[in-house]
C-alpha positions in Angstrom: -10.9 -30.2 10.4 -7.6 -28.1 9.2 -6.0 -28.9 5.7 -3.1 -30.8 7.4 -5.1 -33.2 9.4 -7.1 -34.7 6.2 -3.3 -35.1 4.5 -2.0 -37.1 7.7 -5.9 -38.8 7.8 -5.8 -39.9 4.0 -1.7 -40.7 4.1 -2.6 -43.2 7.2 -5.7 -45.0 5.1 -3.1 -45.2 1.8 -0.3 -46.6 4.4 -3.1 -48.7 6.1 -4.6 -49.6 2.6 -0.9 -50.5 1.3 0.3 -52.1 4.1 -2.7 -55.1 3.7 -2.0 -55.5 0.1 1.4 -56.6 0.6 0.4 -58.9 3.6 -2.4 -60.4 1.3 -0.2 -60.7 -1.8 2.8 -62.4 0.8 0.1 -65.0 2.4 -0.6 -65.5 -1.5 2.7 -66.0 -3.0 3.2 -68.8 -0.3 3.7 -72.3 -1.4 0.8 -74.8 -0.1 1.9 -77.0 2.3 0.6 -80.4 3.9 0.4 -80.5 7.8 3.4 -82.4 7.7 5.7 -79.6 6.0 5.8 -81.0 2.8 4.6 -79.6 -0.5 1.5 -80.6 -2.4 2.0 -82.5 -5.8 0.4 -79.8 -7.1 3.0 -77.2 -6.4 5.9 -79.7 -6.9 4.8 -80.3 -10.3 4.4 -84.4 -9.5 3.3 -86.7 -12.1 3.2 -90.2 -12.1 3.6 -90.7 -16.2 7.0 -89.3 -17.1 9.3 -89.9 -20.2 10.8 -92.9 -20.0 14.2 -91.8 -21.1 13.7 -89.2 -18.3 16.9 -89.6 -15.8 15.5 -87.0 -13.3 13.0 -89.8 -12.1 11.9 -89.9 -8.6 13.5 -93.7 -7.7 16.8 -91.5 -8.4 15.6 -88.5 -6.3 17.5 -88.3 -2.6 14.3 -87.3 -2.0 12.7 -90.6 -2.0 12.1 -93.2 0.2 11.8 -96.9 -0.7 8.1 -97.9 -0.2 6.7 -95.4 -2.4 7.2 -91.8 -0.1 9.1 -88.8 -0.4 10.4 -86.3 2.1 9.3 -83.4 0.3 6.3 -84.4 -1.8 3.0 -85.4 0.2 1.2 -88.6 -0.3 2.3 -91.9 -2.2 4.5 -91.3 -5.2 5.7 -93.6 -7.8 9.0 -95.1 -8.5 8.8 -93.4 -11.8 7.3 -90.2 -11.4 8.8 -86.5 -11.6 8.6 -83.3 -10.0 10.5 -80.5 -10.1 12.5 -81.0 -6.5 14.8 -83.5 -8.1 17.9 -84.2 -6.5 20.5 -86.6 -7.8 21.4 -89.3 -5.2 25.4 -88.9 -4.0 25.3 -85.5 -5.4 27.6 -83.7 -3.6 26.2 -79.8 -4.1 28.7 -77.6 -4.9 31.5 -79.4 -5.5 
């Protein structure tokens, strides 16, 4: 085997090698989501004990649907819990 063909062999495994570490690190980075499309609680940072001087409150989330659901968030959530996907109702963004 010459010289050149172990510097193309080994450059291919390091491309090869490099190429899987940035799929593996991209399938990582991904948020977890429900079958449904919606995120976890975990990842939405949900919790069902907020301050109670806390405006950012899911009841005045667009977010949430009367009955206890959300369109982003999977599972039941509470009228007064939090998450960081807050969005004001009637908020017109970027006006």
């Amino acid at each position: 085997m010459s010289i050149q063909n172990r510097k193309t062999t080994r450059r291919a495994l390091f491309r090869g090698a490099a190429a899987t570490a940035v799929a593996g690190a991209a399938a990582m980075a991904a948020p977890a989501r429900a079958e449904d499309g919606k995120v976890t609680k975990h990842i939405a940072y949900y919790s069902d004990y907020p301050d109670l001087e806390n405006y950012a409150r899911c009841g005045r989330c667009e977010h949430y649907i009367d009955g206890g659901h959300c369109h982003v968030v999977e599972g039941p959530v509470s009228d007064w819990g939090v998450c960081n996907l807050f969005r004001r109702r009637g908020y017109a963004q970027g006006y």
